[in-house]
C-alpha positions as CSV (number, residue, x, y, z in Angstrom):
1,X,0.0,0.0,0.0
2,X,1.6,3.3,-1.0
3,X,0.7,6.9,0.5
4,X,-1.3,9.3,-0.8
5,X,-0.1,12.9,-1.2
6,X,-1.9,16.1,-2.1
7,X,-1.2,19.5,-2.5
8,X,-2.9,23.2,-2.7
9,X,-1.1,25.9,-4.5
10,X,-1.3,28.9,-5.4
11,X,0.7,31.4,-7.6
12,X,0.4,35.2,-9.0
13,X,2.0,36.9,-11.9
14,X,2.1,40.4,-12.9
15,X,3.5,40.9,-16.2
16,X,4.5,44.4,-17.8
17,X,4.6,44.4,-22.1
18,X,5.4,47.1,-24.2
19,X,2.3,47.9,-27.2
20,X,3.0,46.9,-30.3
21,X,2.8,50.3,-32.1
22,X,4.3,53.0,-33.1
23,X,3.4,56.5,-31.8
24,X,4.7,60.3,-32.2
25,X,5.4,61.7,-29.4
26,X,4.2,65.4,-28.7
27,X,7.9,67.5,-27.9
28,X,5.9,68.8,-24.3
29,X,5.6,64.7,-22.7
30,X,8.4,63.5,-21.5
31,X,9.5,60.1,-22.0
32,X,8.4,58.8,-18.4
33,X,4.8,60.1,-19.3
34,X,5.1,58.5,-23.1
35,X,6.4,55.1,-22.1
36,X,3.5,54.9,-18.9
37,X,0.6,55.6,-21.7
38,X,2.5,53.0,-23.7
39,X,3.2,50.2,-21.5
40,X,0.2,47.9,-20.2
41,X,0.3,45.3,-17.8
42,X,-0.9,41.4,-17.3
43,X,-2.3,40.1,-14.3
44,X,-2.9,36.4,-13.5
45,X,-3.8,34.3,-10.6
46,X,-3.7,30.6,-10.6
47,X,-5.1,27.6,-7.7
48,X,-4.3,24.1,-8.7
49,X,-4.5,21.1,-6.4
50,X,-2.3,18.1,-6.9
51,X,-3.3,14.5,-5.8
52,X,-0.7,11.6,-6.6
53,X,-3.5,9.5,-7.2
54,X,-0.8,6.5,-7.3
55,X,3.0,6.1,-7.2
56,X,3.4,7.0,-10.7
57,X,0.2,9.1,-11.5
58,X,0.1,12.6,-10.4
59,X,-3.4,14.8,-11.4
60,X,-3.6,18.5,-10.9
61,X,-6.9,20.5,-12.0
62,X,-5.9,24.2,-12.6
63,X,-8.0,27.3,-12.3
64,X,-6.5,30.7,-13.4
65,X,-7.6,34.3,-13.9
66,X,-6.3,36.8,-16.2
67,X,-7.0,40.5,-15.6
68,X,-5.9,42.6,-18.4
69,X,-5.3,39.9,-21.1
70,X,-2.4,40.6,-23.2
71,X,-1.8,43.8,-21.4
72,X,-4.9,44.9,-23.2
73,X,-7.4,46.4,-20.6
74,X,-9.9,47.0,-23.2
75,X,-10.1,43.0,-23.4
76,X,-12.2,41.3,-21.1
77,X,-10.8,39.3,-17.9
78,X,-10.7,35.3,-18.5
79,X,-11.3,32.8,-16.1
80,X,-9.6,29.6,-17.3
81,X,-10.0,25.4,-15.9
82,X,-7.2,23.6,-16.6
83,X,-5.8,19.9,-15.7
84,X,-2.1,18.4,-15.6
85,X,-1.1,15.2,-15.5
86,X,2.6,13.4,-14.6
87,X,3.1,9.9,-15.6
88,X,6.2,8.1,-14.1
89,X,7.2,4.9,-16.1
């Protein structure tokens, strides 16, 4: 008979990406106030739960959420399921 194990985790992410255009720049902004109106931001939270279901099979169901997908804030926020798997042979 072998153990079970299981784990909760969490994790958060805040990612910062330059848009992909390209702008003029008026000569009164300076380049702090240019590259804040350029730059946008990702946000992401993620809960998974791992069970090692048996000695050489690990599950781990995933939820995340995105806030500002693609460091687009005009996109909406996305709640995402995922699973994961490990298979020792």
């Amino acid at each position: 008979m072998h153990a079970w194990c299981s784990v909760l985790g969490t994790y958060a992410e805040y990612a910062v990406a330059l848009a992909e255009r390209v702008v003029s720049i008026p000569d009164d902004v300076t380049f702090e106030q240019a590259a804040a109106a350029l730059l946008g931001s990702e946000k992401a939270v993620e809960l998974n739960y791992s069970q090692q279901v048996t000695p050489y099979w690990l599950v781990q169901p995933v939820f995340q959420y995105y806030v500002d997908v693609g460091a687009n804030a005009a996109l909406a926020n996305a709640p995402v399921l995922g699973f994961r798997t490990k298979v020792n042979f």
